[in-house]
C-alpha positions in Angstrom: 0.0 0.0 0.0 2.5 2.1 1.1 4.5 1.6 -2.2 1.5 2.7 -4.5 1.2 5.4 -2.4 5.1 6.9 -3.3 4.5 5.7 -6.8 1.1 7.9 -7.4 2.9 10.9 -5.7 6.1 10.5 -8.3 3.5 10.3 -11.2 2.1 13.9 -9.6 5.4 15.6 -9.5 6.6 14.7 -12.5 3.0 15.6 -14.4 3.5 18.8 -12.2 7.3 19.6 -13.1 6.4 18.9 -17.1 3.0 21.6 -16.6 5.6 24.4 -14.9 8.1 23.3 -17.6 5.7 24.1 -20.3 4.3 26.8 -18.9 8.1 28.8 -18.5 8.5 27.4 -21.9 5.5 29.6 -23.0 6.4 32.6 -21.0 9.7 32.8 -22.6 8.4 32.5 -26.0 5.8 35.3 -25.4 8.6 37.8 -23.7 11.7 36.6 -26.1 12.5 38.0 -29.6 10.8 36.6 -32.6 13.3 34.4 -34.5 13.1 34.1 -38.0 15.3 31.6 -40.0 15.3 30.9 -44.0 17.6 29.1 -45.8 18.1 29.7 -49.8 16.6 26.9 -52.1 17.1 25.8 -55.9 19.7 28.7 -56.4 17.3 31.7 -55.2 19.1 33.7 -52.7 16.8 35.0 -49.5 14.9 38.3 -50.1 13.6 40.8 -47.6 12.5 44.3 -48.5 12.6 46.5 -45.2 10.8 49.7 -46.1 11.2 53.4 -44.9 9.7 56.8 -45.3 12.2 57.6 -48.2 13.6 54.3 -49.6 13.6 50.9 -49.0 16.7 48.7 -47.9 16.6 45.4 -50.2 18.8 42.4 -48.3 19.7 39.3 -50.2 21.6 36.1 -49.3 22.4 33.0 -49.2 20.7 32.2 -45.3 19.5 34.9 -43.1 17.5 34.9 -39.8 16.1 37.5 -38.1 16.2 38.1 -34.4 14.2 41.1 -32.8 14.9 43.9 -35.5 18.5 42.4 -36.3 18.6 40.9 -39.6 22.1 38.1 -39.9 22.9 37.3 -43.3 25.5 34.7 -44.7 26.9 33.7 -48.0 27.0 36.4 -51.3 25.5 39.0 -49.3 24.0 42.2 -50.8 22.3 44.9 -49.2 21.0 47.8 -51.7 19.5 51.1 -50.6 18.7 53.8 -53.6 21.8 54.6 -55.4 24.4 52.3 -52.4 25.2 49.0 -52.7 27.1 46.7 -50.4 27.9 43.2 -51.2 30.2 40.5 -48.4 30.5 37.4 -46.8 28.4 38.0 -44.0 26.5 41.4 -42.6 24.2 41.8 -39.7 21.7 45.2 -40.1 19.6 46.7 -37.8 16.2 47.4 -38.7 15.6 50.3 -36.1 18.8 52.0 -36.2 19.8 51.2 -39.7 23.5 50.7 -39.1 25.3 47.5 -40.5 27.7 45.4 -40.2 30.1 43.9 -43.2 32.9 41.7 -43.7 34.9 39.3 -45.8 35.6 40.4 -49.1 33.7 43.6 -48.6 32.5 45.9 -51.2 30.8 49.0 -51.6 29.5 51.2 -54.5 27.6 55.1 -54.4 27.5 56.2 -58.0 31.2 56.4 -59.2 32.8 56.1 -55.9 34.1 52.0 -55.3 35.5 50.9 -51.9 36.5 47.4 -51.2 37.6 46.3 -47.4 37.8 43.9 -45.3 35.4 45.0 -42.6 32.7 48.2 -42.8 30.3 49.5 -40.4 27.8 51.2 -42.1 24.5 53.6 -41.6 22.4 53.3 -44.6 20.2 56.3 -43.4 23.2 58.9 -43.0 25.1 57.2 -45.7 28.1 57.3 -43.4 30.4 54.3 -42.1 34.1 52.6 -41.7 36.0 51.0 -43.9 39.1 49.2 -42.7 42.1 48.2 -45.0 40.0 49.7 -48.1 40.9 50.1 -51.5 38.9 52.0 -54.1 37.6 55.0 -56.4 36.1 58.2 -55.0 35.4 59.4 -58.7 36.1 58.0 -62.3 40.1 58.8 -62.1 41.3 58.2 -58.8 42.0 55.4 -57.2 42.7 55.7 -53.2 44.4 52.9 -50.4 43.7 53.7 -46.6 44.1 52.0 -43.8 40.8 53.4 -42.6 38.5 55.6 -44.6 36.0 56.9 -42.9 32.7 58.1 -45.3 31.2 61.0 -43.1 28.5 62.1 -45.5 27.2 61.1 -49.2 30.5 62.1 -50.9 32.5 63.4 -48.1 35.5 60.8 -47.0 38.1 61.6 -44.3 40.8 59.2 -44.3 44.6 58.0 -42.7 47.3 57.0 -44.4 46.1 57.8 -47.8 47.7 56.9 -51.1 46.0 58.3 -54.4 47.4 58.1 -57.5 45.5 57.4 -61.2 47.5 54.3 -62.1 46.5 51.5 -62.5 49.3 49.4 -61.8 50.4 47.7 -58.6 53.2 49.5 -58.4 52.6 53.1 -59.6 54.0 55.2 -62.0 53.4 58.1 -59.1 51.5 58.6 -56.2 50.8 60.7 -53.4 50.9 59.5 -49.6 49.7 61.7 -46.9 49.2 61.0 -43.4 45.4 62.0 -43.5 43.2 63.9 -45.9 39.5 65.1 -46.8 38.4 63.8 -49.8 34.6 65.2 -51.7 34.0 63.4 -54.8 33.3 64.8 -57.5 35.5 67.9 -56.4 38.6 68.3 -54.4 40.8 66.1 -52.1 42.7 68.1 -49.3 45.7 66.3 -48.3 48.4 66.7 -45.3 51.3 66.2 -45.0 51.8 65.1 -48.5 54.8 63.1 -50.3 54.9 62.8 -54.1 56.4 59.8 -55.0 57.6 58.3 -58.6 57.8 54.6 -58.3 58.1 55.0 -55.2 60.5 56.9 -54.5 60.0 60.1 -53.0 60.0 63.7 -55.3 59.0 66.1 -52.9 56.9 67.0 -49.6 54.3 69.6 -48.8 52.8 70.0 -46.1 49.6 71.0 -47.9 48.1 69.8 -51.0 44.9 70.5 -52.8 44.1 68.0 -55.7 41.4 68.5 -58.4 38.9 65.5 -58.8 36.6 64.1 -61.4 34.9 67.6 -61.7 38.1 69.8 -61.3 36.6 72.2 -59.2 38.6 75.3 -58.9 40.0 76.2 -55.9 42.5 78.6 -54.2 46.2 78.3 -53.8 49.7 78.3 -54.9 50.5 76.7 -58.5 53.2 74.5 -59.1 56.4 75.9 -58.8 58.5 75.6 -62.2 61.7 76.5 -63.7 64.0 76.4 -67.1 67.3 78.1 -68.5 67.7 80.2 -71.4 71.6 81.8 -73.0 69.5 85.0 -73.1 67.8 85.5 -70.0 69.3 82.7 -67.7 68.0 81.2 -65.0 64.2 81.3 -64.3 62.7 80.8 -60.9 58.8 81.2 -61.3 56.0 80.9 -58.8 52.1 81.7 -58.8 49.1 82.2 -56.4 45.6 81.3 -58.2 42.4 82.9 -56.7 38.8 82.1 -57.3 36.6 84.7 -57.3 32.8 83.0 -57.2 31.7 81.1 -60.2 32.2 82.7 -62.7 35.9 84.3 -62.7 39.5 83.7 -61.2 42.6 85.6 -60.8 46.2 83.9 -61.4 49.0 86.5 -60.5 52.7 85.5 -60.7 56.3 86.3 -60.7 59.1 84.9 -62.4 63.1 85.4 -61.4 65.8 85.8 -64.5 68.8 85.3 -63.2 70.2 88.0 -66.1 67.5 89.9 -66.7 65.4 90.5 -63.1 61.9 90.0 -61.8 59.1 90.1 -64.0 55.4 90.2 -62.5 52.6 89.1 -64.7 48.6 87.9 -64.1 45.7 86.7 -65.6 42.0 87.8 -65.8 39.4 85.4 -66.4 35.5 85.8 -66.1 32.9 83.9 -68.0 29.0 85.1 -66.1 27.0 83.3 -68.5 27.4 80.8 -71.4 27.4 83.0 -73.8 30.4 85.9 -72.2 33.9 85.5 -71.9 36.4 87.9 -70.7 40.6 87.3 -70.4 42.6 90.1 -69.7 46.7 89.2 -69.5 49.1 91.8 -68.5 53.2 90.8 -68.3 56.0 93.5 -67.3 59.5 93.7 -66.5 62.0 96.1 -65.3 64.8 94.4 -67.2 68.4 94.9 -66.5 69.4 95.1 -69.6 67.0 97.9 -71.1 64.9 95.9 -72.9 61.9 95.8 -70.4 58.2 96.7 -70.7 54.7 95.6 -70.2 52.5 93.6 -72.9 48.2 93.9 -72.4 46.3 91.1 -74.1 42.6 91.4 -73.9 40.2 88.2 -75.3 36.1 89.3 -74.7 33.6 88.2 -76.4 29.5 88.3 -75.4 26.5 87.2 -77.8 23.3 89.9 -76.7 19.7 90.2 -77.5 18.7 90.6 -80.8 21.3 89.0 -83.0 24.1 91.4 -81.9 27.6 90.6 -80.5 30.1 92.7 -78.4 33.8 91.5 -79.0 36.9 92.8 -77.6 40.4 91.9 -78.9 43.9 93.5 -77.8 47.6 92.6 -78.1 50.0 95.3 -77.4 53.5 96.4 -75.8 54.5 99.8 -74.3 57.5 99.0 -76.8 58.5 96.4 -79.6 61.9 96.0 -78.1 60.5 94.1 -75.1 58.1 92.2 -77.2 61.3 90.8 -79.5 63.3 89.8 -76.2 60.3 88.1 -74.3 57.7 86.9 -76.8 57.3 83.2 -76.5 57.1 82.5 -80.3 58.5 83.1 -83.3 55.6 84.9 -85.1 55.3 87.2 -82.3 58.7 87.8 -81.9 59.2 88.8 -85.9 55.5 90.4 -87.0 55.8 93.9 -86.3 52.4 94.7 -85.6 50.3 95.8 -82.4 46.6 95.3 -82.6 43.4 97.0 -80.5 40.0 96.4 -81.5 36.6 96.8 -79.4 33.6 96.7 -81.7 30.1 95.3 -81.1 28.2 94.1 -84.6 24.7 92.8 -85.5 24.2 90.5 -88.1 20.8 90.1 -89.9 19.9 88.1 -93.1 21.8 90.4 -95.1 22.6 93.3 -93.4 25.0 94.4 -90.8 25.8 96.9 -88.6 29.1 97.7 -86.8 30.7 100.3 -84.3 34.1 99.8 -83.4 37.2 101.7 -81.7 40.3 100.8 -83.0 44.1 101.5 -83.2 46.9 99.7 -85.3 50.1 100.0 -84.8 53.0 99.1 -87.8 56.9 99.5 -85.9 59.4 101.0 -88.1 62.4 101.6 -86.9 62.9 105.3 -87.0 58.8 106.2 -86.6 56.1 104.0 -85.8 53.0 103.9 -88.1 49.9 104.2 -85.5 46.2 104.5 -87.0 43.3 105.1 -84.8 40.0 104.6 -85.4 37.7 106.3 -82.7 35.1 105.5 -83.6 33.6 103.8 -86.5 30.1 103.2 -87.3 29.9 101.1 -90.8 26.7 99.4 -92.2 26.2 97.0 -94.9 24.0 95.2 -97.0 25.6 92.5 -98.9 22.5 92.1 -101.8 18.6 92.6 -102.0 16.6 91.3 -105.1 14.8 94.6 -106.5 11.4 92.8 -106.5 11.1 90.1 -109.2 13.6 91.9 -111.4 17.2 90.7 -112.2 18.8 93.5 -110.0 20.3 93.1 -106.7 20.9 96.3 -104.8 24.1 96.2 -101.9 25.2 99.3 -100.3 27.8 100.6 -97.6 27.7 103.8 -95.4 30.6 104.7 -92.7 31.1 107.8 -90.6 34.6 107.5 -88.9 36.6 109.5 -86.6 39.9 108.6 -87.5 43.6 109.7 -87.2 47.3 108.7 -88.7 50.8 109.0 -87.3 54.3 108.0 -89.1 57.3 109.8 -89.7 56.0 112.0 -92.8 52.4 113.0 -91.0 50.4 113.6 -88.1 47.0 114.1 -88.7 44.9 115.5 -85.5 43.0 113.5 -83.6 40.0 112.9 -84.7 39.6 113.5 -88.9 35.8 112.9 -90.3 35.4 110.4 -92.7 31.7 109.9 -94.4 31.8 107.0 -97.2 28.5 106.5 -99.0 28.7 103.6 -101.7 25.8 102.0 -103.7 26.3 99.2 -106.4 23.6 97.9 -108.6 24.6 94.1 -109.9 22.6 92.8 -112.9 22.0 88.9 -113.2 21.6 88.0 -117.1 20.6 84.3 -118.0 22.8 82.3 -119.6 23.0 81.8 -122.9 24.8 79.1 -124.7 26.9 78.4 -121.4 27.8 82.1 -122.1 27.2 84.2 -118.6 27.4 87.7 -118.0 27.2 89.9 -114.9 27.7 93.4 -114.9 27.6 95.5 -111.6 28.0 99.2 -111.4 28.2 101.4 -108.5 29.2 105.0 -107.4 31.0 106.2 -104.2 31.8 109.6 -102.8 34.3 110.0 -99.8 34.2 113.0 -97.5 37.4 113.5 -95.8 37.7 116.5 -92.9 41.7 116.9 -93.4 44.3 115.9 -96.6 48.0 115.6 -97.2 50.2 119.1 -97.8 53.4 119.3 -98.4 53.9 123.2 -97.1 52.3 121.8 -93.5 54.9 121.1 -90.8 52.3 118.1 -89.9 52.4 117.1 -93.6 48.2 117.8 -93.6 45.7 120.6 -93.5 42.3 120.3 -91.5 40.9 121.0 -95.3 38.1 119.3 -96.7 38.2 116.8 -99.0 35.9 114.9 -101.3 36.6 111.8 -103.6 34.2 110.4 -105.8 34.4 107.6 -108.7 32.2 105.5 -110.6 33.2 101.7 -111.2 31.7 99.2 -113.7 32.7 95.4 -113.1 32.0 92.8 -116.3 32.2 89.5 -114.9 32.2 86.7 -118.2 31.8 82.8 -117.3 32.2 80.9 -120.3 31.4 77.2 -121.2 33.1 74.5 -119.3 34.9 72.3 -121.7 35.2 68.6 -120.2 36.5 65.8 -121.0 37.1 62.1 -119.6 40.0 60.0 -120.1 39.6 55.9 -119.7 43.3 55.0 -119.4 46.3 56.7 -118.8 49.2 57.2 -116.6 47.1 58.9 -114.3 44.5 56.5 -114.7 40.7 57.3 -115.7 40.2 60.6 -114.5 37.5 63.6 -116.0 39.8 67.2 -117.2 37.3 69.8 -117.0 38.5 73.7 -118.7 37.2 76.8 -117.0 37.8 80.3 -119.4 37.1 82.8 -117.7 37.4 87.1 -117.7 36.1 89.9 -116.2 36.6 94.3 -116.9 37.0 96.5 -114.4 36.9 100.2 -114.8 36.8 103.5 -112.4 36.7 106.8 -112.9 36.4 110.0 -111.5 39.1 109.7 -108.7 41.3 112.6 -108.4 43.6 114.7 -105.9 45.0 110.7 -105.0 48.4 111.7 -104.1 46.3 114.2 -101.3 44.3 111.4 -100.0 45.4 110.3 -96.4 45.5 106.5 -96.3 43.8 104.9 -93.1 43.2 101.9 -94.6 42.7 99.9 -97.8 39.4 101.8 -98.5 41.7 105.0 -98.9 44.0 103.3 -101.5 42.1 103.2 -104.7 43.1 104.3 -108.1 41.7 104.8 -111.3 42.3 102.2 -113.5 41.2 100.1 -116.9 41.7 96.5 -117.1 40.8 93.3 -118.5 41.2 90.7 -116.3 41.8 86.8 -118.1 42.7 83.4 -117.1 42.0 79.6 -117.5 41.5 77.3 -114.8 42.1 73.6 -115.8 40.8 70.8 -113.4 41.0 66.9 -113.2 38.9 64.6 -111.3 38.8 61.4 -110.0 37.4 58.8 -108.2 37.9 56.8 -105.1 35.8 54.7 -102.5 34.7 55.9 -99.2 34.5 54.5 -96.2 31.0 53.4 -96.9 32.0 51.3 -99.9 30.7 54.2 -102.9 32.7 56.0 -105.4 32.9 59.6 -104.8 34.5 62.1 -107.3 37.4 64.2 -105.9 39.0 67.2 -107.6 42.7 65.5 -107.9 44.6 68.7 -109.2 43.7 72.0 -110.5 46.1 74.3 -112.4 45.0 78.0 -113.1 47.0 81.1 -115.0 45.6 84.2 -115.2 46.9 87.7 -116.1 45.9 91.4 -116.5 46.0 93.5 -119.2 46.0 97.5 -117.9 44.6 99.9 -120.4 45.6 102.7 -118.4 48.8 101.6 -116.7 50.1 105.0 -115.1 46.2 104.3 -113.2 45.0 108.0 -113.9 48.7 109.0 -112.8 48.5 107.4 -109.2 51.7 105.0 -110.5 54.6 106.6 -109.2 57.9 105.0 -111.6 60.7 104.2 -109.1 59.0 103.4 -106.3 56.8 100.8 -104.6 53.3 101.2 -105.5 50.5 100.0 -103.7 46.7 100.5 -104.5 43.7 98.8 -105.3 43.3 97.2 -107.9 47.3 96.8 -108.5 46.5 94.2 -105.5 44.0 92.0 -106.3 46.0 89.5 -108.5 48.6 87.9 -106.5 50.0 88.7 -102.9 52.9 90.0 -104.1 51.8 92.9 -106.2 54.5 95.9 -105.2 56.2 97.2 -108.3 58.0 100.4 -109.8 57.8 99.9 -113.4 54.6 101.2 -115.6 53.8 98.1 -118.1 50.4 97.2 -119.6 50.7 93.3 -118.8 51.0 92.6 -115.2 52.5 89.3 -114.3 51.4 85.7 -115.1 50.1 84.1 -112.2 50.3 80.3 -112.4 48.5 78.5 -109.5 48.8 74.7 -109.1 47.6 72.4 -106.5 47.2 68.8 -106.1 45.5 66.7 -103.7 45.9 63.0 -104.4 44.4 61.6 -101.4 42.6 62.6 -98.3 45.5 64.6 -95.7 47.7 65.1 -98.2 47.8 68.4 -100.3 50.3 70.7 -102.5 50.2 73.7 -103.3 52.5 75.9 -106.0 52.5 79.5 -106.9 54.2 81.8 -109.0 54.9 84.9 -110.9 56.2 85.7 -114.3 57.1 88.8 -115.8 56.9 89.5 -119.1 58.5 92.7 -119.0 61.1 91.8 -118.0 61.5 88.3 -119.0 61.5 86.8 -115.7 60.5 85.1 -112.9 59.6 87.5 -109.8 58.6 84.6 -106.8 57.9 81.1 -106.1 56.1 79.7 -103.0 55.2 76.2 -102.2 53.2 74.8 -99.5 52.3 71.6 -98.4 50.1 69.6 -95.7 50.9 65.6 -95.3 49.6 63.2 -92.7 49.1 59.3 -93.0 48.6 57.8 -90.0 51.0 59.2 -87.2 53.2 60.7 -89.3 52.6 64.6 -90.1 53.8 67.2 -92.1 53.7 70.7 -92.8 55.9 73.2 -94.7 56.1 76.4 -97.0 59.2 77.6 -98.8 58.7 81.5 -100.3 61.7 82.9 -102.6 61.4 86.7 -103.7 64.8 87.6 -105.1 65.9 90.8 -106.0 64.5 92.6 -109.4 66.6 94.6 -111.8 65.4 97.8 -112.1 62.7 97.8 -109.1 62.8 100.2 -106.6 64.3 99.3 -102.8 62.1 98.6 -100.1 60.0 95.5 -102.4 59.6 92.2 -100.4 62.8 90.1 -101.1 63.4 86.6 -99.1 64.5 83.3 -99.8 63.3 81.1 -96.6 61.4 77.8 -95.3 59.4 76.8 -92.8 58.4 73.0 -91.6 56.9 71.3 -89.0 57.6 67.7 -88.9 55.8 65.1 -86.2 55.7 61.8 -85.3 53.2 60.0 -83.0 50.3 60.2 -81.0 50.5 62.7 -77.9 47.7 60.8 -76.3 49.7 57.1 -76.0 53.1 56.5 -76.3 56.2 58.3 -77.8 55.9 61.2 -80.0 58.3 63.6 -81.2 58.3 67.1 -83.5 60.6 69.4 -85.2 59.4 72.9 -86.3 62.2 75.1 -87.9 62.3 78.2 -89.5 66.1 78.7 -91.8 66.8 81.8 -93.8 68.5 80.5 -97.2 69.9 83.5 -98.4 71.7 84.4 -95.8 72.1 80.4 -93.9 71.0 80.9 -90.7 68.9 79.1 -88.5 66.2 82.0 -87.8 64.4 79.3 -84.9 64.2 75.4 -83.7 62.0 73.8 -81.4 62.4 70.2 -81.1 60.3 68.7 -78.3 60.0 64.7 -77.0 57.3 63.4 -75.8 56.1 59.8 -74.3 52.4 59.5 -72.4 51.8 56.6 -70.6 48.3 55.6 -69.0 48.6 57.8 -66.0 51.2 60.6 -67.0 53.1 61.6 -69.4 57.2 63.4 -69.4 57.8 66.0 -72.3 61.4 68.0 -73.2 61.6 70.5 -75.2 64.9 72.4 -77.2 63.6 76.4 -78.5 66.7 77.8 -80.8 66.3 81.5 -81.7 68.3 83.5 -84.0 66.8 86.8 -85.2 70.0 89.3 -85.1 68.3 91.5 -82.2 67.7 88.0 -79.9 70.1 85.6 -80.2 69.0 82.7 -77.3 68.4 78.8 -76.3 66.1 77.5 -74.0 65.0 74.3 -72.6 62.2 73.4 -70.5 60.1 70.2 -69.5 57.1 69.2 -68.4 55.5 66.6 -66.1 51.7 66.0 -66.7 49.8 63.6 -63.9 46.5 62.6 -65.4 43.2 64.2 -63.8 45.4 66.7 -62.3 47.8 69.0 -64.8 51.3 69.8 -65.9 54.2 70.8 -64.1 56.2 72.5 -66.4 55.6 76.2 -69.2 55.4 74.0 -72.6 53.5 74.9 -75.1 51.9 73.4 -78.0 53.9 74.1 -80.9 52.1 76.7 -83.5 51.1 76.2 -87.1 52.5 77.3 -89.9 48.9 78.2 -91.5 
């Protein structure tokens, strides 16, 4: 009894124990976190979509359980919130918080800004986090290696021990290590304490360093600090401060140290307000010690307004020419005399146009200057109106000017009126027979407010002036004569003829020798003349790139000549010396003469182009008078592939019986290159050699080779002009995204 007893009251406490079991059991799953576990299945990774106000956070892998508002994911893990992604081994995120967790094999992508890591803590909804032992792009260019990076906004990063560079090699070409840095994307990365290294070993330190990103956003500071050597000037030493001043303009003001000549201070100007406006303004000066200093003011504007009309300002001067010849940069600028000042604003409609501008030219001689002002100028045109239905077109010009001249024979005063009215009626006949005819016909009167005397200490009288002249123009076209030709030497080709003539005749122009010249519209004579020539052509055919024959013009040769009825031009020719009027001027470039003859030279024009970048071009002059020939010039353009070419050889010898003071030369000019500048090694040679007296007038030879991430140029500049004897060479270092480090310059055209 007593046994059944004990066994019945075991039975109750263990039915009791299982009952309090259960019931702790249930407690603990009513007060303990929901756990949610899901494991991937036939290749589909695990989805869950956590949503927010503004976005939603999109988590997939290979197994994830949730625990409370902690989501633990494992295997190919990726976690996508608008424009962020994050992939990794394994990541644990926080539903309430929204901060995460990352690691193994870590990476992370925001528009073009790539990190990879080995670990990251992350805040999806500030878009800020860690990322340790990360490697990666901030923008499109620039790759970056930190030990930690620390993203502190959407494209904000503050890092330590940062190395950026824009190679992509293990070991790069250059870099730069800092000990920490502030990095925006898209803008600027601020680094400290900074060292520049080139394969690795170090260039140079600073302890402060601003670098332009994808979007080179401009910012204050000092630029680069260069230097070269030149025989003439000798050592340079040449630093800058650039200054932003809001969006749309800058300021860059330098100095630069000449060991032989003394400091020279120069700055630039730049301001672009709207799309359509640009304004550069340049300004250079030294004190030199050698008496050939000055100061040089370059002015590039240029705004399109309302209503079709456009304000443009354009000015390259010295305060003397002596300091342009000792310190200009090229050889054009060095050699062309010529000063230039021009401010005009112009409207442009259909076919009219309207103009005011202020203007003032300067020619350096070297006794007297020749200096032409034009202050101001108001000029309108109308290039051709159809008189109704009828075969007449009507064009016009009317000027007022304000204009003045000084040289060593004259000085005008300052402002001299000048009204120019000129009509012209132009009559379009049909054809007939292939025959065409076009006559035009127009009268002009000139007021001028002063003339030229020879009893006036000034060398002109504030006496009025008027010129007037009538001048018919015959234009013939006659009938093209072609031809084909199946086989030849030059193969099949089509040779088309082109006669042509034209007579031009004005009258009425008197008092020329008391005319003061301002500019071309000043120099016109009476004349008489029948124009005539014969321009012979031959095409051919090859195929283009879409498969099709096209017709090309292969070659063209042209001669032409005038006959002058009147040659003495109403007695403007002066025998003996160098005459130069219209139209004396409108048949070749070099049209100075001093001897009366009723043929003028026989132009011969030739140029062939037998394939696409390749061209030639001849020209010369033959006088009959006197049985020879006055000037040659050829020119010629060749590039195939990465070879290029350029050149131009002019020879105007000495005439018997002309007057001194005619253009005589005998030189060449070439520019020779090799390469591509954007891959590789590329080289050039541009030269400039003086063959009747053998000297090399100027040389630049630069080298070049461009890797991926950078690129090294050298450069050899040879001068030799009498007044400026002088060699200089110079370098350049170019990092990619970033600039150059170095004053080369892009060698200039010969055209």
């Amino acid at each position: 009894m007593s046994a059944f007893i004990w066994m019945t009251k075991l039975q109750w406490f263990r039915n009791t124990a299982r009952i309090v079991l259960a019931g702790l059991y249930a407690f603990w799953l009513w007060a303990a976190p929901t756990a949610l576990a899901q494991t991937s299945a036939d290749g589909v990774q695990v989805r869950s979509e956590i949503p927010y106000r503004d976005g939603t956070v999109v988590l997939l892998s290979d197994f994830q359980e949730k625990v409370g508002t902690q989501y633990n994911a494992q295997g190919h893990v990726v976690v996508t919130y608008k424009d962020i992604s994050m992939s990794s081994d394994e990541a644990k995120y926080d539903q309430e918080t929204q901060d995460g967790i990352a690691s193994g094999h870590v990476r992370f992508v925001q528009q073009e800004q790539w990190l990879a890591s080995s670990k990251a803590e992350f805040n999806f909804g500030s878009q800020t986090g860690i990322f340790y032992d990360a490697s990666g792009y901030t923008d499109r260019q620039f790759s970056v290696v930190g030990r930690t990076i620390r993203k502190t906004g959407p494209d904000t990063y503050v890092t330590e021990k940062l190395d950026l560079t824009a190679c992509q090699q293990k070991r790069p070409k250059w870099s730069f290590s800092s000990s920490s840095a502030t990095i925006r994307a898209d803008h600027t990365a601020r680094l400290r304490s900074t060292v520049f290294r080139i394969k690795g070993i170090p260039a140079f330190y600073a302890p402060y360093l601003i670098i332009p990103l994808e979007k080179k956003t401009r910012s204050s500071g000092f630029v680069p600090f260069r230097t070269g050597t030149s025989t003439s000037k000798g050592r340079l030493f040449s630093e800058g401060y650039y200054q932003t001043l809001g969006q749309g303009a800058d300021l860059m003001v330098h100095a630069d140290y000449f060991t032989l000549r003394g400091l020279a201070i120069g700055g630039i100007f730049r301001a672009k307000p709207n799309p359509t406006t640009h304004f550069i303004i340049e300004a250079y000066g030294i004190e030199d010690k050698l008496n050939q200093g000055g100061i040089l003011l370059s002015v590039d504007g240029e705004s399109l307004l309302r209503d079709d009309w456009r304000a443009v300002a354009r000015v390259n001067i010295t305060s003397n020419f002596n300091f342009r010849q000792a310190f200009a940069d090229s050889f054009r600028a060095a050699t062309v005399p010529q000063e230039h000042a021009i401010a005009f604003l112009t409207r442009n409609h259909e076919s009219f146009s309207t103009n005011i501008a202020f203007q003032r030219d300067e020619v350096v001689f070297p006794v007297h200057s020749l200096i032409i002002k034009k202050l101001p100028s108001l000029e309108f045109l109308s290039l051709g109106t159809p008189v109704g239905h009828s075969p007449f077109t009507v064009s016009f010009r009317a000027s007022l000017d304000g204009v003045s001249r000084l040289d060593s024979s004259m000085e005008t005063e300052k402002l001299v009126q000048r009204l120019d009215l000129y009509p012209r009626l132009t009559l379009r006949l049909p054809p007939i027979a292939g025959f065409s005819l076009t006559p035009s016909i127009g009268v002009r009167e000139t007021y001028y407010g002063a003339q030229i005397s020879v009893d006036s200490p000034s060398g002109t009288i504030n006496q009025d002036l008027n010129r007037k002249y009538a001048d018919l123009n015959v234009d013939l076209r006659m009938p093209v004569v072609e031809r084909d030709f199946a086989s030849t030497w030059l193969g099949s080709f089509q040779h088309a003829i082109e006669p042509f003539a034209s007579y031009r005749l004005i009258r009425g122009i008197k008092d020329f020798n008391r005319i003061i010249r301002f500019d071309e519209q000043d120099a016109i004579a009476n004349t008489s003349e029948i124009e005539y020539g014969i321009v012979n052509r031959i095409f051919k055919e090859h195929k283009t790139g879409a498969g099709t024959q096209e017709k090309f013009q292969f070659m063209s040769f042209s001669l032409m000549q005038k006959y002058y009825l009147d040659p003495t031009f109403g007695g403007a020719f002066i025998q003996n010396r160098p005459n130069s009027f219209y139209p004396l001027d409108t048949q070749t470039g070099l049209y100075q003469t001093g001897i009366v003859h009723n043929f003028s030279p026989i132009s011969a024009v030739i140029q062939i182009s037998p394939q696409n970048g390749i061209h030639y071009d001849f020209r010369t002059d033959f006088d009959p008078k006197i049985q020879r020939w006055r000037n040659e010039s050829l020119s010629t353009i060749w590039q195939q592939g990465k070879f290029y070419l350029e050149g131009t050889f002019l020879r105007a010898p000495p005439v018997e019986r002309e007057p001194a003071g005619l253009l005589v030369g005998n030189t060449v000019q070439a520019l020779l290159r090799y390469g591509l500048p954007t891959r590789g090694l590329s080289t050039s040679f541009s030269m400039s050699y003086n063959i009747q007296t053998s000297i090399l007038l100027n040389s630049l030879t630069r080298l070049n080779y461009t890797w991926d991430c950078c690129s090294l140029s050298a450069e050899f500049n040879q001068y030799d002009l009498g007044f400026r004897t002088e060699s200089r060479f110079s370098f350049s270092f170019t990092l990619k995204g970033i600039g150059s480090f170095g004053n080369l310059k892009r060698p200039e055209s010969l055209f």
